[in-house]
KOLVOLUM-832712 format. One record per atom (N, C-alpha, C): residue in one letter; y, x, z. Coordinates in steps of 0.001 Angstrom, whole numbers, padded with zeros to 6 digits, always signed. Layout:
<pts>
aYXZ/...
</pts>
This chain:
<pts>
x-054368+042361+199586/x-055788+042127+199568/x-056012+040655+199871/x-056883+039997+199165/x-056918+038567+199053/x-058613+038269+199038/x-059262+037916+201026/x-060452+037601+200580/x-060570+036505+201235/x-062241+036164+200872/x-063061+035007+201418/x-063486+035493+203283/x-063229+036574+203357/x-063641+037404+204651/x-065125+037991+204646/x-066035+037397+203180/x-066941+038200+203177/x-066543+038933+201631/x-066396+040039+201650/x-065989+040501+200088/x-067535+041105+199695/x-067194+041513+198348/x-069020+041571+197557/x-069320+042970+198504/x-068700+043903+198365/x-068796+045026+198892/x-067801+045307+199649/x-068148+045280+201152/x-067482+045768+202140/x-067124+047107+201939/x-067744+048118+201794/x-067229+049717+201787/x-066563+049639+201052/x-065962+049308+199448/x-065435+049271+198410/x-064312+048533+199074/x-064025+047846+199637/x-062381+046487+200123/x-062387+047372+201138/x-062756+048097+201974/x-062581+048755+202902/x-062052+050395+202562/x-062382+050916+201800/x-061880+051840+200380/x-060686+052017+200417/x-060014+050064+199915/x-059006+049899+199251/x-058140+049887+200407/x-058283+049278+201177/x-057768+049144+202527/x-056813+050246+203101/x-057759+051479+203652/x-057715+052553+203903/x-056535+053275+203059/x-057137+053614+201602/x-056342+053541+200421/x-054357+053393+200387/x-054392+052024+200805/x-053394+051087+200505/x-052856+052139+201845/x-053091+052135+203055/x-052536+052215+204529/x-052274+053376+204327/x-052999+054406+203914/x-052463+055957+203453/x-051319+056270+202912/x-051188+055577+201837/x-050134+055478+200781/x-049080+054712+201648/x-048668+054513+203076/x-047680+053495+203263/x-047318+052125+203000/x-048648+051375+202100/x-048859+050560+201534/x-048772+048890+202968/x-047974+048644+203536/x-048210+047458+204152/x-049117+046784+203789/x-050181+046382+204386/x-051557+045380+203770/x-051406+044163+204577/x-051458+042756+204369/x-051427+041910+204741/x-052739+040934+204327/x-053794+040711+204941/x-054897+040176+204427/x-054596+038479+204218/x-054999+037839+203469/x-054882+036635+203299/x-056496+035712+202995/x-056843+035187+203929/x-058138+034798+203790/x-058124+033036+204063/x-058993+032677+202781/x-058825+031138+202653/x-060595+031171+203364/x-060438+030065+204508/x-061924+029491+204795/x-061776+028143+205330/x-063167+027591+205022/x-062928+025986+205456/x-062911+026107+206746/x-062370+024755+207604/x-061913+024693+208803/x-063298+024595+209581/x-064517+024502+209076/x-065529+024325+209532/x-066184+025264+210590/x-065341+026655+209822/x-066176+027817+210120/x-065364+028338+211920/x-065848+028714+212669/x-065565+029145+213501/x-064490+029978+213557/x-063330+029559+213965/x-062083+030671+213885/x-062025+031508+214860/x-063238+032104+215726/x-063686+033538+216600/x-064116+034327+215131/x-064850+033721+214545/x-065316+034188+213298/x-064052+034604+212150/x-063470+034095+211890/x-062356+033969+210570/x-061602+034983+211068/x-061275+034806+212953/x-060303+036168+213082/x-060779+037830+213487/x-062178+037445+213378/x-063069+038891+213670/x-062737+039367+212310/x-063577+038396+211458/x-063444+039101+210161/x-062284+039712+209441/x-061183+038517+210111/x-059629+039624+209645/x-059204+040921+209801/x-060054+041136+211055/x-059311+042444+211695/x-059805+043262+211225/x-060801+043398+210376/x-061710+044452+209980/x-060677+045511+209137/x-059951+044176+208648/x-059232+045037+207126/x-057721+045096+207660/x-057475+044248+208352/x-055615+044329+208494/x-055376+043716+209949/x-053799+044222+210860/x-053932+043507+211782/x-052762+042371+211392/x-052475+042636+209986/x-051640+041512+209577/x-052553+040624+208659/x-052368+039060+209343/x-053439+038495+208513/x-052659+036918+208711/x-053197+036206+207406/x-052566+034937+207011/x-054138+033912+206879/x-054177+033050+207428/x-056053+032541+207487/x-055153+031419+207276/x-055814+031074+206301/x-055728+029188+205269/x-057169+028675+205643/x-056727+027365+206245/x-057992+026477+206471/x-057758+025141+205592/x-056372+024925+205480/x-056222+023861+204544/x-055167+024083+203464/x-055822+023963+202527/x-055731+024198+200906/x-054607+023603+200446/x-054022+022613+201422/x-052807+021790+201182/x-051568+022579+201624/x-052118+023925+202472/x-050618+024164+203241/x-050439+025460+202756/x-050689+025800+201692/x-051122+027320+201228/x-049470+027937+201448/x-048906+027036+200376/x-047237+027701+200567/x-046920+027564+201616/x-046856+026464+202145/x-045963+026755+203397/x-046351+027867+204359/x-048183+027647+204676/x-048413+028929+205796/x-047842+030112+204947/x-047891+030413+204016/x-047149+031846+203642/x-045854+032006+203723/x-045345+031285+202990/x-044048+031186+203497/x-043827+031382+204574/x-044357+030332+205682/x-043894+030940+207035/x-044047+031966+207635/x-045536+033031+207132/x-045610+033823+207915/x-044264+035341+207254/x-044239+035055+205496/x-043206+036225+205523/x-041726+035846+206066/x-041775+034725+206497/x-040420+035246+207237/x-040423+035358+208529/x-041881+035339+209238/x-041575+035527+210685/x-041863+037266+210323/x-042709+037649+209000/x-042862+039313+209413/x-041364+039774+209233/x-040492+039409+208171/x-039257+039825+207763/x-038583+039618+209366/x-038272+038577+209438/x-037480+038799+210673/x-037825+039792+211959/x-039326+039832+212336/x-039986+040847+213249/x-039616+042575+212634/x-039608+042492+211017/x-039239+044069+210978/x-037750+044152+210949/x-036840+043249+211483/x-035482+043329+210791/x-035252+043504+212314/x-035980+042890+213635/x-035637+043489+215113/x-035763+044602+215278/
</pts>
């Protein structure tokens, strides 16, 4: 699931969510927001949908923050 942290329809991404977690589906939210916005805010809104979450504030580090975070999850499920 890939949002802005406000999606058009919350019940509908929340749906999918649910959905995904039923099915065994690992969900990892990935939410791009400018650094402007309050990150009490950016990480409320994460939790709504996943408690695994990747928050991009700068557009420059896209790969690397991902990158880094699947290998800290890989290594955390490999303990």
């Amino acid at each position: 699931m890939i949002t802005d942290g406000e999606p058009d329809n919350e019940s509908v991404a929340k749906v999918a969510y649910d959905t995904a977690k039923s099915q065994g589906i690992e969900v990892i939210t990935i939410i791009f927001k400018h650094p402007s916005i309050l990150q009490q805010v950016i990480e409320y809104k994460a939790t709504i949908y996943s408690s695994n979450n990747i928050i991009i504030t700068d557009f420059t580090q896209i790969e690397e923050t991902i990158i880094n975070y699947c290998e800290k999850y890989i290594n955390n499920a490999l303990d």
